[in-house]
Residue, then its C-alpha position, 0 to 999 in steps of 0.5 A: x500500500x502507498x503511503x498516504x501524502x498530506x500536503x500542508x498549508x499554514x501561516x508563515x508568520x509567528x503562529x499563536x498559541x492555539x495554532x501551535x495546539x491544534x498542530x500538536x493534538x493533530x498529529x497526536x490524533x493522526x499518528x494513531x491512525x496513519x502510521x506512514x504518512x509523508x507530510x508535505x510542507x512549503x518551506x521551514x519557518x513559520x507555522x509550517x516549522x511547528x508542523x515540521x517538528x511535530x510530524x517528525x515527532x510524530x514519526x512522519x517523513x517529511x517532504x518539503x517543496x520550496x520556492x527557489x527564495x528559500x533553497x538555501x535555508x537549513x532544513x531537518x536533516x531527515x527530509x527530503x528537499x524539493x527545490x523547485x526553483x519556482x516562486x511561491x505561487x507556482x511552488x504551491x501548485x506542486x505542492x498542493x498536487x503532490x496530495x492525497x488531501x491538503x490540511x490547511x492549519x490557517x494562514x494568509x492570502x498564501x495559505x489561502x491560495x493553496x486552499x483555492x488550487x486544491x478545491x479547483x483540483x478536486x481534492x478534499x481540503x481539511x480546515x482547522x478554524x483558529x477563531x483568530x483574525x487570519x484570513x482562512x478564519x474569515x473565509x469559514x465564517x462567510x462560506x460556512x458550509x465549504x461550497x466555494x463554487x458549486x460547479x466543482x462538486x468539492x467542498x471545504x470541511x472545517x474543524x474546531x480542533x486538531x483532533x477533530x481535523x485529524x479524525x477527519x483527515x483519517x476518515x477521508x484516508x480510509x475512504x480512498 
């Protein structure tokens, strides 16, 4: 059996404490039913550092797929580095497909972007609502029941909780 790939979206600036949480009680969650999994992220700093770490200790491989800006910076020595030589943008595109689904722990207009390529693609997007003031927390307040555009057939599930996401994110693994 192919390991499961989760592709990653989160904020690239300083995460609070409760997305700090919802990351760790995710992959507490997830470990206990994927064993195998490949973490996919767009680079090391950020909220995505904290989902690094935390996959790794979780016992995950971790795949990283990297704007050509950020090819140079150090990355966990037990990861594979994709160096794309792309912009942002572009990366994401890759990123985003190279998934089995995308989780999005919350972010910008960037982790917003990847949400938007992954939902026009068909493939299921798992959200972690922070009830912060970031941009992916918007968005699940005026699109509530996940339909972004009702001629893709997809949609977009929210989660209040790390464990919640994951029970969701595994339920969907079974099913594929």
């Amino acid at each position: 059996m192919v390991s499961p790939h989760i592709a990653v979206a989160a904020y690239s600036g300083r995460p609070s404490d409760s997305m700090v949480r919802g990351v760790r009680d995710f992959m507490d969650t997830l470990k206990g039913c994927v064993r195998d999994a490949v973490i996919l992220l767009g680079g090391y700093y950020g909220l995505m550092r904290v989902v690094a770490d935390e996959a790794q200790r979780a016992g995950f491989r971790l795949v990283f797929v990297v704007p050509y800006d950020r090819e140079d910076q150090p990355y966990p020595s037990d990861s594979i580095v994709i160096r794309t030589g792309l912009g942002d943008r572009e990366r994401s595109s890759i990123l985003v497909r190279s998934g089995d689904v995308l989780v999005s722990f919350g972010g910008g207009v960037g982790t917003f972007l990847e949400v938007l390529i992954a939902y026009s693609y068909g493939i299921p997007v798992y959200q972690l609502v922070n009830n912060e003031d970031i941009l992916t927390d918007k968005v699940s307040t005026c699109i509530p029941d996940g339909v972004l555009d009702e001629r893709i057939g997809s949609r977009v599930y929210y989660a209040k909780t790390g464990k919640e996401l994951a029970e969701k994110v595994c339920n969907e693994l079974r099913r594929s």
